[in-house]
Backbone and ligand atoms as CSV (ligand in chain L), in Angstrom:
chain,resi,resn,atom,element,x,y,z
A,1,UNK,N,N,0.564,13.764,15.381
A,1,UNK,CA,C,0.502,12.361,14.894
A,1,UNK,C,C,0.836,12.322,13.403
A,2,UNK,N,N,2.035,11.650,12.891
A,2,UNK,CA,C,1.991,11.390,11.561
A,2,UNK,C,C,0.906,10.488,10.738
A,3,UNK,N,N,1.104,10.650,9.579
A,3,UNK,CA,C,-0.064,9.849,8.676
A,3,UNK,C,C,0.694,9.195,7.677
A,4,UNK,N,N,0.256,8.042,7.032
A,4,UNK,CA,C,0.720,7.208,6.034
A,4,UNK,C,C,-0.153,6.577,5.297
A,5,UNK,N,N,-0.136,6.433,4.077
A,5,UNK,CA,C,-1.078,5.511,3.084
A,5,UNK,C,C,-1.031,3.942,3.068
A,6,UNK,N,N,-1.717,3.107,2.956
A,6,UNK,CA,C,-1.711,1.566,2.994
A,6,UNK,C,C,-2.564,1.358,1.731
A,7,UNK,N,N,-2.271,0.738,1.005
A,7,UNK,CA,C,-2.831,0.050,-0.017
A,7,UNK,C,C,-2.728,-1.423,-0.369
A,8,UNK,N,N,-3.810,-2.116,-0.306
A,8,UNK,CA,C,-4.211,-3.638,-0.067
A,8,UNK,C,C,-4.506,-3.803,-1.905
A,9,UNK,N,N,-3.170,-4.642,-2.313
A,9,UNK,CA,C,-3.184,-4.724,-3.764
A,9,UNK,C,C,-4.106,-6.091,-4.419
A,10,UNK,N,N,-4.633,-5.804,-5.376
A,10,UNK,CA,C,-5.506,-7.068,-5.798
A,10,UNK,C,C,-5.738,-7.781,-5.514
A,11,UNK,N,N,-4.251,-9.026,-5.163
A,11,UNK,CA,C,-3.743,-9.787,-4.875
A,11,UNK,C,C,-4.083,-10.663,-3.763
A,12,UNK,N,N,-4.124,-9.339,-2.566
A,12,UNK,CA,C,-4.838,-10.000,-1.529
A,12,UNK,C,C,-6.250,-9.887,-1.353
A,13,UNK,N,N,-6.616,-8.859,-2.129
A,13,UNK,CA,C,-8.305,-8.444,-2.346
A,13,UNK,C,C,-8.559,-10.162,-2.962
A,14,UNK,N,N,-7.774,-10.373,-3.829
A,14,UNK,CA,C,-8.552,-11.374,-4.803
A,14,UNK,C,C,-8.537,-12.466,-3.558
A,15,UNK,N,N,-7.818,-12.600,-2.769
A,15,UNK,CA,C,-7.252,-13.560,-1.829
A,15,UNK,C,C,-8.412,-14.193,-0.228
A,16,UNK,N,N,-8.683,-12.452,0.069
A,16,UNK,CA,C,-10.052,-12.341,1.105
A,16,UNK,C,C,-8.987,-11.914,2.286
A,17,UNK,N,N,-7.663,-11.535,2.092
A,17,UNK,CA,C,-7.013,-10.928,2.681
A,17,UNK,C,C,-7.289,-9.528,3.623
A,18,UNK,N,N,-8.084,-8.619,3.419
A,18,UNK,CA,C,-8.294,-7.459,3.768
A,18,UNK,C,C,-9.022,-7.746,5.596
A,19,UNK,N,N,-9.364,-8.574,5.865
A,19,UNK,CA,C,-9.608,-8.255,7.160
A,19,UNK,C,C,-8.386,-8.657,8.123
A,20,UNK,N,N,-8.136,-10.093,7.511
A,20,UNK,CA,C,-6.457,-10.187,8.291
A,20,UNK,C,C,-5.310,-9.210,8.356
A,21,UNK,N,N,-5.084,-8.244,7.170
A,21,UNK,CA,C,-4.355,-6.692,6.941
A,21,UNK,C,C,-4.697,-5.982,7.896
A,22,UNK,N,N,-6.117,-5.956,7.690
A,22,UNK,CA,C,-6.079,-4.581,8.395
A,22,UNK,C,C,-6.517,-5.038,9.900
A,23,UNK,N,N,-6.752,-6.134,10.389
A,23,UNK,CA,C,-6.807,-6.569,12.002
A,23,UNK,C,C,-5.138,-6.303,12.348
A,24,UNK,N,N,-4.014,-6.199,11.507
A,24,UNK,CA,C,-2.928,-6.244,11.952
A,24,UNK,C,C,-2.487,-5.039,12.160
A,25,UNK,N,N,-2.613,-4.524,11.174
A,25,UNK,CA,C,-2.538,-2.743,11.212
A,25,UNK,C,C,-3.338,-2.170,12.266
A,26,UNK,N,N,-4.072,-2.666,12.798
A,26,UNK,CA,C,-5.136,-1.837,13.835
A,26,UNK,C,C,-4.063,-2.521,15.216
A,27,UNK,N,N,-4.421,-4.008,15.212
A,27,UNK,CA,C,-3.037,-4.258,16.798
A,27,UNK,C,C,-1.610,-3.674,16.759
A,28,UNK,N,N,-1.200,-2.909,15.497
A,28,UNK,CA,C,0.080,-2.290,15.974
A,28,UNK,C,C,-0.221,-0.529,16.045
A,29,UNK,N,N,-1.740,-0.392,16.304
A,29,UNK,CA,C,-1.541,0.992,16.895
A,29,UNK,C,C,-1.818,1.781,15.824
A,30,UNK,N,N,-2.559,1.717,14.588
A,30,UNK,CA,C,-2.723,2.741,13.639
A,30,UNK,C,C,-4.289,2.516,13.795
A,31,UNK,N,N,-4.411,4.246,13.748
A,31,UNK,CA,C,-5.734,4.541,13.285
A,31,UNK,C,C,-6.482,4.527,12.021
A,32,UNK,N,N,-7.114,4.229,11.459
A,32,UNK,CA,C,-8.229,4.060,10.164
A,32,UNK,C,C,-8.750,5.044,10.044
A,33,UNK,N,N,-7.908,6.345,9.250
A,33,UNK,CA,C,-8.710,7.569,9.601
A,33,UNK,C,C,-10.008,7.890,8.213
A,34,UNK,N,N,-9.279,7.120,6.781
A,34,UNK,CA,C,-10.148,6.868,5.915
A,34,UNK,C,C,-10.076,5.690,4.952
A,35,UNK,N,N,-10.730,5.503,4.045
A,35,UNK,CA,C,-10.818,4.197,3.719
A,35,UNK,C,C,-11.792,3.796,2.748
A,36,UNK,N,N,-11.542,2.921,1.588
A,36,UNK,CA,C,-12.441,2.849,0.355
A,36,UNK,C,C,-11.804,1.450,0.029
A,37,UNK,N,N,-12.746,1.270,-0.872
A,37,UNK,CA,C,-11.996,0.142,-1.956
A,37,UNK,C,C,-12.506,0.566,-3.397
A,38,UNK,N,N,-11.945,0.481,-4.480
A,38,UNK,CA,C,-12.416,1.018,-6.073
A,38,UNK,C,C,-10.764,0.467,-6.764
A,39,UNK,N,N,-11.422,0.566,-7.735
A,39,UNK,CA,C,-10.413,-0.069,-8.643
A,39,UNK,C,C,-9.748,1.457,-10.028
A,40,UNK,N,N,-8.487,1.225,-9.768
A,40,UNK,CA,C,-7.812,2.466,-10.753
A,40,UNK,C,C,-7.645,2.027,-12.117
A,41,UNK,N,N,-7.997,3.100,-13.064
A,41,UNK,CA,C,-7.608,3.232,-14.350
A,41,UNK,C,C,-5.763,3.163,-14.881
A,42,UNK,N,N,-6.052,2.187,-16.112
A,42,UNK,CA,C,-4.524,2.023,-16.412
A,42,UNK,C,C,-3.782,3.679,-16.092
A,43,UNK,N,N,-4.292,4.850,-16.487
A,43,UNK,CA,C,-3.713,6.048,-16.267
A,43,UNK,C,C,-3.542,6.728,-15.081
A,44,UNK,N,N,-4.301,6.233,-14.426
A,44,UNK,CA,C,-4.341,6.587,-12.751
A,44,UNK,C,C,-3.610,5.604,-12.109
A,45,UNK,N,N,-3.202,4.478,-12.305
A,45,UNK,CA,C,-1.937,4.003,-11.991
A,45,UNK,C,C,-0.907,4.379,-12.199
A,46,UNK,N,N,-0.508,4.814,-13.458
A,46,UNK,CA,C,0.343,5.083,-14.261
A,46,UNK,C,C,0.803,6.507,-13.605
A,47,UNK,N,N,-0.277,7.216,-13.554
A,47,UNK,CA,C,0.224,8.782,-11.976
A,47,UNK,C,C,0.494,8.556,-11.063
A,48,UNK,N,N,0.153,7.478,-10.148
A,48,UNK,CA,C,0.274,6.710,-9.269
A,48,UNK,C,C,1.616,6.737,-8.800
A,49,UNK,N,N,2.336,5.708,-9.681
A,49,UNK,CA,C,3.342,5.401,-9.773
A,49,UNK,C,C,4.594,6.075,-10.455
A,50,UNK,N,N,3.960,7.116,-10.402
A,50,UNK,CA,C,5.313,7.706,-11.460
A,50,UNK,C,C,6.476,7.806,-11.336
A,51,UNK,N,N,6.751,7.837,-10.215
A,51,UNK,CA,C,8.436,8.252,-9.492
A,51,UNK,C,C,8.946,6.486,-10.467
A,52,UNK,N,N,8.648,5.596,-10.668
A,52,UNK,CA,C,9.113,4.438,-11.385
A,52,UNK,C,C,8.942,4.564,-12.792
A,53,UNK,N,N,8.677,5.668,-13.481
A,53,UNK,CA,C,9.039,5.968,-14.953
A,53,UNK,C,C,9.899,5.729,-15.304
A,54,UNK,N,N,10.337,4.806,-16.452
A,54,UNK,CA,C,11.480,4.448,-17.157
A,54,UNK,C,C,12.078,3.219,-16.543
A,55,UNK,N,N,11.454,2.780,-14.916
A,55,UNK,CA,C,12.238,1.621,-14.337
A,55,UNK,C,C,11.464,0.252,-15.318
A,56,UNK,N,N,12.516,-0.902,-15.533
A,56,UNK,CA,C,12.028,-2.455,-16.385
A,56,UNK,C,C,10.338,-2.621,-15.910
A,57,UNK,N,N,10.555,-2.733,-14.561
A,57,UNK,CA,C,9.189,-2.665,-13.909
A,57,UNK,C,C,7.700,-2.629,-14.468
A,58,UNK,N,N,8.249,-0.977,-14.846
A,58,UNK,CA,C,7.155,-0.131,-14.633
A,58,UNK,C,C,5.590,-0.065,-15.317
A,59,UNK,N,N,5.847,-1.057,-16.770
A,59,UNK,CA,C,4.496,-1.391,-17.296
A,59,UNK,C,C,3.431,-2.073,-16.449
A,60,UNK,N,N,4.713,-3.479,-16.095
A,60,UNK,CA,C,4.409,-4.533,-15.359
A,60,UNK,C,C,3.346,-3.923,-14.255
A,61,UNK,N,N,3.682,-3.088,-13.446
A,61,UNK,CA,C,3.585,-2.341,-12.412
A,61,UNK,C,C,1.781,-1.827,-12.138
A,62,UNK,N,N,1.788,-1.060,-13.627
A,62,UNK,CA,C,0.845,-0.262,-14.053
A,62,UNK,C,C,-0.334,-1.165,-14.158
A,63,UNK,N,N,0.311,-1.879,-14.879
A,63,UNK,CA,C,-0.967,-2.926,-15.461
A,63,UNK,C,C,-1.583,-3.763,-13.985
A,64,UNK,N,N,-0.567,-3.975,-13.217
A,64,UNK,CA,C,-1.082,-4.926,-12.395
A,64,UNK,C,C,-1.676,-4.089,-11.008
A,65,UNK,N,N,-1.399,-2.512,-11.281
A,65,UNK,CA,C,-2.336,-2.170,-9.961
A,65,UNK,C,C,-3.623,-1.587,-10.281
A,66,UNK,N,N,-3.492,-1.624,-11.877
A,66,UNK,CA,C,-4.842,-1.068,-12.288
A,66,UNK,C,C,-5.992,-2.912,-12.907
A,67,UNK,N,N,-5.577,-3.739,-12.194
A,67,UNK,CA,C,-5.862,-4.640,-12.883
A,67,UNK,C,C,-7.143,-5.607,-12.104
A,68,UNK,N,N,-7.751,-5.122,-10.759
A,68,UNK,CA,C,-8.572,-5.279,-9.594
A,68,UNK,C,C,-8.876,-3.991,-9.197
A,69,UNK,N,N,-9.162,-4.922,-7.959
A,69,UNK,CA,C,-10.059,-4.031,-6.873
A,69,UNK,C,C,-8.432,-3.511,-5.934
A,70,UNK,N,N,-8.680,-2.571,-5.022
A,70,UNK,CA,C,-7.370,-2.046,-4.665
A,70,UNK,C,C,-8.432,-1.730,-2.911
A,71,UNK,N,N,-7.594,-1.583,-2.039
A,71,UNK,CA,C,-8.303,-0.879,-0.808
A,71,UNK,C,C,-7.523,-0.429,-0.422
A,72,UNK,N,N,-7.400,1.741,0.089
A,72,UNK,CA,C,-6.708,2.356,-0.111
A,72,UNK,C,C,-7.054,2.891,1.404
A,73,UNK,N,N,-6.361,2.712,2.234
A,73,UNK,CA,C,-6.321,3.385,3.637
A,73,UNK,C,C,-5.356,4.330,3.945
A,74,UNK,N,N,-5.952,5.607,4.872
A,74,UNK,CA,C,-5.103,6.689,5.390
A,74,UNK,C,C,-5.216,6.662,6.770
A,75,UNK,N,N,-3.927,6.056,7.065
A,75,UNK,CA,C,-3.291,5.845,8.644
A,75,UNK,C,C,-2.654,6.935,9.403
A,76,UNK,N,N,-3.412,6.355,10.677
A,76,UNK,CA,C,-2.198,7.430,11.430
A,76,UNK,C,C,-1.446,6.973,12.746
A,77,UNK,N,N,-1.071,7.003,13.215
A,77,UNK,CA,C,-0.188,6.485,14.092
A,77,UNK,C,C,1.309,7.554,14.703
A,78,UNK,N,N,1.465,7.524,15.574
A,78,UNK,CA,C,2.794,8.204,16.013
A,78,UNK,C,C,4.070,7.210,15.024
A,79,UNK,N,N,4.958,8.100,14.583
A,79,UNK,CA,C,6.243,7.501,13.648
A,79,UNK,C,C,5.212,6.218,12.680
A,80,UNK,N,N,3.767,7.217,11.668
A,80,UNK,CA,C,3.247,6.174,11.052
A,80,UNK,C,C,4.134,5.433,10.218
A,81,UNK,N,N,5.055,6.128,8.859
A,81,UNK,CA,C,5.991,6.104,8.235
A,81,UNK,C,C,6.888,4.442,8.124
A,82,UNK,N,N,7.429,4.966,9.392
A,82,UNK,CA,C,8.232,3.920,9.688
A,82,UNK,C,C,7.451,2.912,10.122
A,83,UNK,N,N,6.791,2.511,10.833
A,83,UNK,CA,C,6.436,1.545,11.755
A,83,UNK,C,C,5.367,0.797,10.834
A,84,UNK,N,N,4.868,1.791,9.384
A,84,UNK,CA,C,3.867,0.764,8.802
A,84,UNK,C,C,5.174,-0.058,7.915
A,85,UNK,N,N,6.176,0.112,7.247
A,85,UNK,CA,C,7.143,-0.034,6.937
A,85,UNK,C,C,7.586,-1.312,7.084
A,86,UNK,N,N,7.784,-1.110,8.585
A,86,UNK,CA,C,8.247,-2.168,9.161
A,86,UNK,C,C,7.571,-3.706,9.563
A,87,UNK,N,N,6.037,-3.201,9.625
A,87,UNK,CA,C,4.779,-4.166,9.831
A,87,UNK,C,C,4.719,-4.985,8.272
A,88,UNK,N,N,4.601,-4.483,7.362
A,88,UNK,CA,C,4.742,-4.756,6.029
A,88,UNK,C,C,5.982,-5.381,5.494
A,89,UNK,N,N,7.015,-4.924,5.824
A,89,UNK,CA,C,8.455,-5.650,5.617
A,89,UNK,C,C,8.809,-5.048,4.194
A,90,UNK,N,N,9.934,-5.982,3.729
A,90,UNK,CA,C,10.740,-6.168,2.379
A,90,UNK,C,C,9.785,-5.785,1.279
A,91,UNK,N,N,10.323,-4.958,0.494
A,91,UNK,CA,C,9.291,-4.902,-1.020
A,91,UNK,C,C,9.415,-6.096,-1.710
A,92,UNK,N,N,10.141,-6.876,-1.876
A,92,UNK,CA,C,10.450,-8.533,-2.152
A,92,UNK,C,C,10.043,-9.327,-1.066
A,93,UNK,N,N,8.329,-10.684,-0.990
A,93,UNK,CA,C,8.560,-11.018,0.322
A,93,UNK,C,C,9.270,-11.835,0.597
A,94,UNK,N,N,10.350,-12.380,-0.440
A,94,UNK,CA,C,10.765,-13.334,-0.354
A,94,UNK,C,C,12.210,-13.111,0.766
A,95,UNK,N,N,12.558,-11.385,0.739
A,95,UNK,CA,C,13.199,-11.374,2.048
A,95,UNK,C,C,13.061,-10.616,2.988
A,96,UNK,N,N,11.409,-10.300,2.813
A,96,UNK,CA,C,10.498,-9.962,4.136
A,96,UNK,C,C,10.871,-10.619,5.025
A,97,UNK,N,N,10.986,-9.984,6.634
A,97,UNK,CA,C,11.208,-10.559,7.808
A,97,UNK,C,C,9.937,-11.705,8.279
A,98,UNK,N,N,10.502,-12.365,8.426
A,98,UNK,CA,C,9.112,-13.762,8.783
A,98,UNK,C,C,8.374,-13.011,9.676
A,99,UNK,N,N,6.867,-13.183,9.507
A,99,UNK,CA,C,5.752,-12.598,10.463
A,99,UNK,C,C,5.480,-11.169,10.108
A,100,UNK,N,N,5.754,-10.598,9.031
A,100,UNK,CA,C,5.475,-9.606,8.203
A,100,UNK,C,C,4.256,-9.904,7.211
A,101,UNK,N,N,3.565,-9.168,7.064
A,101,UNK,CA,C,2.615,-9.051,5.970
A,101,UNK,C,C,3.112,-9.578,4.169
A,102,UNK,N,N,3.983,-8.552,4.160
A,102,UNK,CA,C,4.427,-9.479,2.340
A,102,UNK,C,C,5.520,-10.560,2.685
A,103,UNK,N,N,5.861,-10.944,3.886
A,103,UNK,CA,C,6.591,-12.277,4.197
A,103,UNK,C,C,5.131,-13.348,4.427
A,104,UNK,N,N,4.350,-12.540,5.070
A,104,UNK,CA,C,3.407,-14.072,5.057
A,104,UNK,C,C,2.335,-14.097,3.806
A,105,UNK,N,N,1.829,-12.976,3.175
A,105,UNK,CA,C,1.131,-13.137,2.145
A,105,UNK,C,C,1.640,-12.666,0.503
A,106,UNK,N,N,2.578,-12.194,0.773
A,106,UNK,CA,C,3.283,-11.839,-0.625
A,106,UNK,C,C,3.535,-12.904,-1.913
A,107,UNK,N,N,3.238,-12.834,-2.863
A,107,UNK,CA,C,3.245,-13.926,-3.619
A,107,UNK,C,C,4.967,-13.450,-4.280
A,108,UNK,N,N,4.847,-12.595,-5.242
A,108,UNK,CA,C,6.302,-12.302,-5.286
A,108,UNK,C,C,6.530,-10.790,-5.234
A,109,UNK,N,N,7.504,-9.890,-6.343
A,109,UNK,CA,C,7.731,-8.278,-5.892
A,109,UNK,C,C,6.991,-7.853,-6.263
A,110,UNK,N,N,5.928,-8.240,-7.611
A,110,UNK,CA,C,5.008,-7.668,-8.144
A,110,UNK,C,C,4.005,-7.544,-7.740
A,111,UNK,N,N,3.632,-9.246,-6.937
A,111,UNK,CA,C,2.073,-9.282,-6.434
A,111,UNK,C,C,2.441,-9.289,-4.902
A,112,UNK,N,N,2.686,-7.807,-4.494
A,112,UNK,CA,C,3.681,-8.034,-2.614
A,112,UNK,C,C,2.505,-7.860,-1.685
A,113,UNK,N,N,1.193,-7.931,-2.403
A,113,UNK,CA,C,0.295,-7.878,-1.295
A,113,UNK,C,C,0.169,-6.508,-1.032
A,114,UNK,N,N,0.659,-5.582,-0.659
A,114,UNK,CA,C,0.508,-4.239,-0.075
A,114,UNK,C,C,1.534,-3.196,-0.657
A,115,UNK,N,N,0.839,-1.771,-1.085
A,115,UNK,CA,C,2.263,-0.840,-0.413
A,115,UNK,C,C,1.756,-0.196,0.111
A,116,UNK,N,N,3.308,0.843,0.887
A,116,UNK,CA,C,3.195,1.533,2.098
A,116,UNK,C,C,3.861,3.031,1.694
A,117,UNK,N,N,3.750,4.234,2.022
A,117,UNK,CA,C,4.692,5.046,1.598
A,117,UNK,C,C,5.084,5.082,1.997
A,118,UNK,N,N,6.619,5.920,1.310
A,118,UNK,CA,C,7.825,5.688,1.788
A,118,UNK,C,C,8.813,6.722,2.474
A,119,UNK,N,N,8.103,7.774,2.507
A,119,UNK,CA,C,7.887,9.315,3.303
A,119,UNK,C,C,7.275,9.907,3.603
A,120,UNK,N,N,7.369,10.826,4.918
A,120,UNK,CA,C,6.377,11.856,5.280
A,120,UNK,C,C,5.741,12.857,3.706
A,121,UNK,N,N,6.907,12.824,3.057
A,121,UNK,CA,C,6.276,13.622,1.777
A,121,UNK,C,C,5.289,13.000,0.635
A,122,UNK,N,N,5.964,12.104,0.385
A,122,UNK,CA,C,5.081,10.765,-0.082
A,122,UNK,C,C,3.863,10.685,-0.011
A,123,UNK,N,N,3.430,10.585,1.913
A,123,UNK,CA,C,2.618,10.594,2.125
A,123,UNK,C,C,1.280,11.301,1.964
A,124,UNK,N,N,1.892,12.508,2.184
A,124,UNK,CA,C,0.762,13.525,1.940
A,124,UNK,C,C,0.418,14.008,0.863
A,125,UNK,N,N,1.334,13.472,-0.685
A,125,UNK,CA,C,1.288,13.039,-2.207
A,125,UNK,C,C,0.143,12.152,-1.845
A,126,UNK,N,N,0.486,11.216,-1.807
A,126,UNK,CA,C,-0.577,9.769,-1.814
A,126,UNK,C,C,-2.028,9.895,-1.495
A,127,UNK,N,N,-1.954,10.335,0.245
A,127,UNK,CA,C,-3.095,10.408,0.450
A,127,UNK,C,C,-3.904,11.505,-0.093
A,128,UNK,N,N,-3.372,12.663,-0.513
A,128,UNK,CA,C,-4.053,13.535,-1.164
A,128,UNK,C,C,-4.317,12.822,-2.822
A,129,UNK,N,N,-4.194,11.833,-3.320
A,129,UNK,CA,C,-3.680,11.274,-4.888
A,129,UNK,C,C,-5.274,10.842,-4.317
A,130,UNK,N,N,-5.510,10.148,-3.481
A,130,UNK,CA,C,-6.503,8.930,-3.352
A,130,UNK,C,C,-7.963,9.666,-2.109
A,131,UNK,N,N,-7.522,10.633,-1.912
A,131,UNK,CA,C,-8.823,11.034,-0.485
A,131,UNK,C,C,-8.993,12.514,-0.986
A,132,UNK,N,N,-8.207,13.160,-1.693
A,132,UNK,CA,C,-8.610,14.805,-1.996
A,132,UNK,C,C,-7.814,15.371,-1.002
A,133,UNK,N,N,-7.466,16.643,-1.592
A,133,UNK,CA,C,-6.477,17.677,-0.434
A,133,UNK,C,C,-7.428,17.779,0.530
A,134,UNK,N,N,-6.777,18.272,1.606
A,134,UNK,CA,C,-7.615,18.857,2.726
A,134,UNK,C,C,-7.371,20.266,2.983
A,135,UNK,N,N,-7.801,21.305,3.614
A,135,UNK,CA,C,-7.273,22.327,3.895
A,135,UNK,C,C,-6.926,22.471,5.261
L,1,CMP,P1,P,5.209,-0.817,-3.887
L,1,CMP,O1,O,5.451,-0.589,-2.445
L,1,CMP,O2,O,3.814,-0.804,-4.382
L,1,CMP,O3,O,6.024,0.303,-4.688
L,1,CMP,C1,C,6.476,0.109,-5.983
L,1,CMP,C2,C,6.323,-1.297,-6.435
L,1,CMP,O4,O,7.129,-1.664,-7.519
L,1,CMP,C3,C,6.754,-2.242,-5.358
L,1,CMP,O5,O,5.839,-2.206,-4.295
L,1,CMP,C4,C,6.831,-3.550,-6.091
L,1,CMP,O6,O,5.583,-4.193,-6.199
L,1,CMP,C5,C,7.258,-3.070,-7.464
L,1,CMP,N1,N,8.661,-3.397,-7.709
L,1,CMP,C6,C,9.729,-2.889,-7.137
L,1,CMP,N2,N,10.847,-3.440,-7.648
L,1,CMP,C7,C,10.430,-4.316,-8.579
L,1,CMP,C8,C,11.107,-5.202,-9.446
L,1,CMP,N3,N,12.433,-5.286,-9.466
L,1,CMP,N4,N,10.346,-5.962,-10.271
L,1,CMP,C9,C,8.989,-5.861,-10.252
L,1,CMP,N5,N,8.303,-5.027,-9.444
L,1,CMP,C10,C,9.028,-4.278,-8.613
């Protein structure tokens, strides 16, 4: 079974979003294997996100995921990868597929409601970033 990270950004925390997320993520077949909510330091965003060093973005970025509460889930699902991907939609929701998560709650690219990783490698970056290695 592959695994993938979900992260429920401020946005919708601030919103009361998190049970509608994750009731959706659970009807398309992913497991909730762990799960928190806590809020990151400007610098622990800033690691976070690093692969976007140097992008216009990237302050913007920093500031705004260290700027709330965050809820950080490790999924699993067969082809998790893709299929959370696809449940989530467009990193812009403005051309998220209608009936997508940042198509129906996305405010714009910054505040997209959620991210998802974006590889098997990614993944096991991420979730180890936010749950601790495992052996
Ligand atoms: P996320 O999936 O969290 O991964 C990186 C984030 O960068 C992305 O969602 C967007 O919120 C943000 N992002 C990507 N492109 C832009 C952009 N052009 N302007 C502002 N934010 C962006």
């Amino acid at each position: 079974m592959e695994q993938t990270l979900l992260i429920i950004k401020p946005d919708a925390v601030n919103r009361d979003l998190i049970g509608e997320i994750l009731k959706r993520v659970e009807k398309d077949g992913f497991r909730i294997e762990e799960l928190k909510m806590l809020r990151v330091t400007p610098e622990e965003g800033s690691r976070f996100y690093q692969v976007h060093k140097g992008k216009p973005f990237y302050q913007e970025l920093v500031d705004y995921i260290s700027s709330g509460r965050i809820v950080v889930t490790h999924l699993k699902r067969e082809k998790a990868v893709e299929k959370l991907r696809e449940l989530i939609g467009a990193t812009d929701p403005r051309k998220a597929e209608k009936g997508t998560i940042r198509a129906d709650f996305g405010l714009d690219i910054c505040h997209n409601s959620v991210h998802a990783s974006d590889s098997n490698e990614n993944a096991k970056i991420e979730i180890d970033f936010f749950f601790g290695k495992k052996s």
